[in-house]
C-alpha positions in Angstrom: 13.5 109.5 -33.0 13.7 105.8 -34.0 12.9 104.7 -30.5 10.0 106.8 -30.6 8.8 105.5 -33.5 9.3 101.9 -32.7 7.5 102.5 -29.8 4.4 104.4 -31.3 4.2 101.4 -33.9 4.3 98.6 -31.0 1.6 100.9 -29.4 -0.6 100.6 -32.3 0.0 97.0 -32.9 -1.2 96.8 -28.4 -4.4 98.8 -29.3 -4.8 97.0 -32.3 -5.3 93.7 -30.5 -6.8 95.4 -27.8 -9.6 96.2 -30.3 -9.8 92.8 -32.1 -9.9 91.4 -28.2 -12.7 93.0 -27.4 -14.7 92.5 -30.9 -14.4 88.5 -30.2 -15.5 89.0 -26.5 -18.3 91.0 -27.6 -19.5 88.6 -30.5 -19.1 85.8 -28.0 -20.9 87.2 -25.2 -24.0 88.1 -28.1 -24.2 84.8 -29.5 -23.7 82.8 -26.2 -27.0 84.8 -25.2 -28.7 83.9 -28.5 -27.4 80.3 -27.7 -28.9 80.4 -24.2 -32.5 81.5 -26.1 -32.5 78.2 -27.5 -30.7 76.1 -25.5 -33.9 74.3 -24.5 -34.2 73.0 -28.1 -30.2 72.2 -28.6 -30.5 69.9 -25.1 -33.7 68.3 -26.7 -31.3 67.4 -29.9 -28.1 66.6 -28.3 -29.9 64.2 -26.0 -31.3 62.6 -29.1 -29.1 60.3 -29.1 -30.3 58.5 -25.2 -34.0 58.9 -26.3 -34.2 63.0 -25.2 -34.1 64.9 -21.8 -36.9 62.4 -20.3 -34.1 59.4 -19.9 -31.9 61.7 -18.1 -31.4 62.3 -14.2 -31.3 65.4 -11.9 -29.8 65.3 -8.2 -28.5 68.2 -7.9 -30.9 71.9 -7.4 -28.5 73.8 -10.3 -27.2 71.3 -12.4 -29.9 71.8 -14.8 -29.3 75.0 -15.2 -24.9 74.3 -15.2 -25.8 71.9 -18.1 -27.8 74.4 -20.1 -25.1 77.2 -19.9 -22.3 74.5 -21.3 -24.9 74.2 -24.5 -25.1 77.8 -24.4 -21.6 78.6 -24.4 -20.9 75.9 -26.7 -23.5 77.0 -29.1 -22.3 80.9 -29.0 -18.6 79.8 -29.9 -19.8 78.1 -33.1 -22.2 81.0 -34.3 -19.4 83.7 -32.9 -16.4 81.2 -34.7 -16.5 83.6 -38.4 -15.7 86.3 -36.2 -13.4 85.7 -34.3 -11.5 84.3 -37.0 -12.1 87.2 -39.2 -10.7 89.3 -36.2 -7.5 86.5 -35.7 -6.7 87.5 -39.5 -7.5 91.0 -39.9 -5.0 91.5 -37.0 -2.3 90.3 -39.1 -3.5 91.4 -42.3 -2.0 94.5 -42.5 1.7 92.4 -43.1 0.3 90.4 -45.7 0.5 90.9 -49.4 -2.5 91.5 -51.8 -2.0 87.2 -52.7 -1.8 86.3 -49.4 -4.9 88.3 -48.4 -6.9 86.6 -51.1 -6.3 83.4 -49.2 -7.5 84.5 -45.7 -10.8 85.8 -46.9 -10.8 82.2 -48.4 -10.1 80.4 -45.3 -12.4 82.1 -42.9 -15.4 80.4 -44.6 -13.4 77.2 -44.8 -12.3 77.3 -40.9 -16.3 77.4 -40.2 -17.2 74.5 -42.5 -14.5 72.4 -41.2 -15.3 72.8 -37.4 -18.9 72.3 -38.4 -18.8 69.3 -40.6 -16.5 67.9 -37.2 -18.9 68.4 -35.3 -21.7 66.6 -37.1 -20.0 63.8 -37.9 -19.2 63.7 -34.0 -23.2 63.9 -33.6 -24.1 61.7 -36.4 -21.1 59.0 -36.5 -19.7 58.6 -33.1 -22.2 59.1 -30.3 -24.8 56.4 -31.7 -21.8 54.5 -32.0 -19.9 55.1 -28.1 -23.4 55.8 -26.2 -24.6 52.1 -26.1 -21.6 50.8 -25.2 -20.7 53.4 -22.2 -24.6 53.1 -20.8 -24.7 49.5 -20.9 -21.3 48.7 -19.9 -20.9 45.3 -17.7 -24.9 44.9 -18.4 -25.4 48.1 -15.8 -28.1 50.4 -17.4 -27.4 53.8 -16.8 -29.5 57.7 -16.0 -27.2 60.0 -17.0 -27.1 63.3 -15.5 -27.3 66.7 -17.4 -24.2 67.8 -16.4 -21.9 64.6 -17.0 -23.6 63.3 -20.1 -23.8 67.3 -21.6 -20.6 67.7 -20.5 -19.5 64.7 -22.5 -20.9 65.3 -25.7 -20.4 68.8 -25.7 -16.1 67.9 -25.0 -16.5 65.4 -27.5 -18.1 67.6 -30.1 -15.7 70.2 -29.9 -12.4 68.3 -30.4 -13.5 66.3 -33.0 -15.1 69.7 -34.7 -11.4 71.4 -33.5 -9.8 68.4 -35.3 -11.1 68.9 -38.7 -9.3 72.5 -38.8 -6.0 70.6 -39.2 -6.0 71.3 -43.3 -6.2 74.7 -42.5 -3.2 74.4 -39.8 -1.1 72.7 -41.8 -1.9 75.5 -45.0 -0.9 78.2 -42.6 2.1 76.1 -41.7 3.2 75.8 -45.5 1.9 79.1 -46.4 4.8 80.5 -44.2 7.3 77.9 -45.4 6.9 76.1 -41.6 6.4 72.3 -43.2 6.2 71.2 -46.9 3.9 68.4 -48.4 6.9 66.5 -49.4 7.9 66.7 -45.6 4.0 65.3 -45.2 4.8 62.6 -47.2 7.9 61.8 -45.7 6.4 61.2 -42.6 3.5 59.4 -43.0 4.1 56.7 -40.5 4.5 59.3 -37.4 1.7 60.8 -39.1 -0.7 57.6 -38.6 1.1 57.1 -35.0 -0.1 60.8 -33.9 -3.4 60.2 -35.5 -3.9 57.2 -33.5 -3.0 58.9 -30.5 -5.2 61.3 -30.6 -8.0 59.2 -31.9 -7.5 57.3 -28.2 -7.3 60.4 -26.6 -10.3 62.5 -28.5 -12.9 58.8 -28.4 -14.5 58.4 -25.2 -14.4 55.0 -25.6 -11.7 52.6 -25.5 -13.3 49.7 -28.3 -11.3 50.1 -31.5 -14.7 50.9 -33.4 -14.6 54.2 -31.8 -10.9 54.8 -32.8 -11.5 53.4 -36.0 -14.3 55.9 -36.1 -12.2 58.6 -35.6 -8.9 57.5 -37.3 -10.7 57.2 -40.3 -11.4 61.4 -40.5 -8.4 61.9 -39.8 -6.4 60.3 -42.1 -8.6 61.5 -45.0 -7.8 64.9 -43.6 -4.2 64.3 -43.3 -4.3 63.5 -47.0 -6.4 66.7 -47.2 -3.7 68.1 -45.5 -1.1 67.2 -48.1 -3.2 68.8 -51.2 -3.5 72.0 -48.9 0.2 72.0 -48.0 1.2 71.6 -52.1 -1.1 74.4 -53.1 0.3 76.5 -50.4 3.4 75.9 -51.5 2.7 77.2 -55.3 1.3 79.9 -54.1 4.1 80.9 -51.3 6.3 80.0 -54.7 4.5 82.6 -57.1 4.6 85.5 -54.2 8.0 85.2 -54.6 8.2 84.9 -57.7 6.0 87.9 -57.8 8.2 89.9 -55.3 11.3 89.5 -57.5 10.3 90.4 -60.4 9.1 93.8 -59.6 11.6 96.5 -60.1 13.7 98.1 -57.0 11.9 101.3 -56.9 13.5 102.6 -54.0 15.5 106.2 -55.2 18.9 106.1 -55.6 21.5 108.0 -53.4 22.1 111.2 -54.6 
């Protein structure tokens, strides 16, 4: 009987997934079409930066219409990013505690706000900053392509939006007792040295005014980070608390 009832709950937990799968897919696919509706207008803003789609160059008969599905695709995993997060947490809400559920309805808000201030401080900061230097390398002027320069911005905007979700990593991380902010603190210098890694590997240009660029973010969210890991911790430290001080109220053997 145990069996079976192991197995009917691992059941539930497959169709459970199953179900939060397919909500995600489905938002996706919804707001990747809204996305393609105005993907005219996002190309005319994201190739603000090079003076619009006029200073840009097609050879190719469908890479136009390659570029404009990237934006679109792009664009629907931003608008369809509150769900599928919602979906990520309502799969494992069911474990959590009444405390611990107060936090994800916190952080789902949060995780949207994050990846979006990322990527407009990608937009604003760091594209007027590495698109002069890359299209007038060696004194060459450069017509970009759709597909290579939308391709470019479009990685670029991503990561760094993907970046700014480490406070919420690293609250996740303490919330389950994974990492502490005295450990944070401990190890600032790898901390810097993995930041400037992958401020060299997220930049698209090698000048250290791009890293800088990016380094900068980083380490303010690191120390971001830090506060988020300490309230984590007094809150993992009150559940506890919480947990055992309520009285046993399982029945005694008769």
């Amino acid at each position: 009987m145990e069996r079976e009832a192991v197995g009917m709950s691992m059941l539930g937990h497959v169709n459970e997934l199953r179900k939060r799968l397919l909500i995600s897919v489905i938002a996706l696919v919804v707001t990747t079409i809204i996305g393609f509706a105005f993907s005219q207008q996002l190309a005319e803003i994201l190739a603000g930066p090079i003076g619009g789609l006029s200073a840009m160059e097609s050879i190719d008969v469908t890479e136009n219409v390659t570029a404009f599905m990237k934006i679109s695709l792009l664009a629907g995993v931003v608008l369809a990013l509150p769900i599928i997060v919602y979906e990520i947490f309502a799969f494992i809400m069911p474990g959590l505690n009444r405390n611990e559920r107060k936090w994800v309805w916190f952080m789902i808000p949060l995780a949207t706000l994050f990846f979006a201030g990322g990527v407009l401080f990608a937009y604003f900061f760091m594209l007027p900053t590495a698109l002069p230097f890359l299209l007038n390398f060696m004194g060459i002027t450069t017509a970009p392509r759709p597909s290579t320069y939308f391709g470019f911005v479009l990685n670029l905007l991503f990561w760094v939006g993907l970046a700014f979700e480490l406070p919420l990593i690293v609250f996740l991380l303490a919330r389950i007792g994974f990492i502490t902010a005295r450990q944070l603190i401990k190890q600032w210098r790898i901390a810097i040295i993995v930041i400037a890694i992958l401020s060299a590997l997220i930049t698209p240009t090698p000048d250290p005014v791009n890293m800088a660029l990016m380094m900068l973010p980083l380490l303010t969210l690191y120390l971001i980070s830090i506060l988020f890991a300490v309230i984590a911790g007094r809150s993992r430290t009150k559940a506890r608390e919480v947990d055992e001080a309520e009285p046993d109220e399982t029945p005694a053997a008769g």
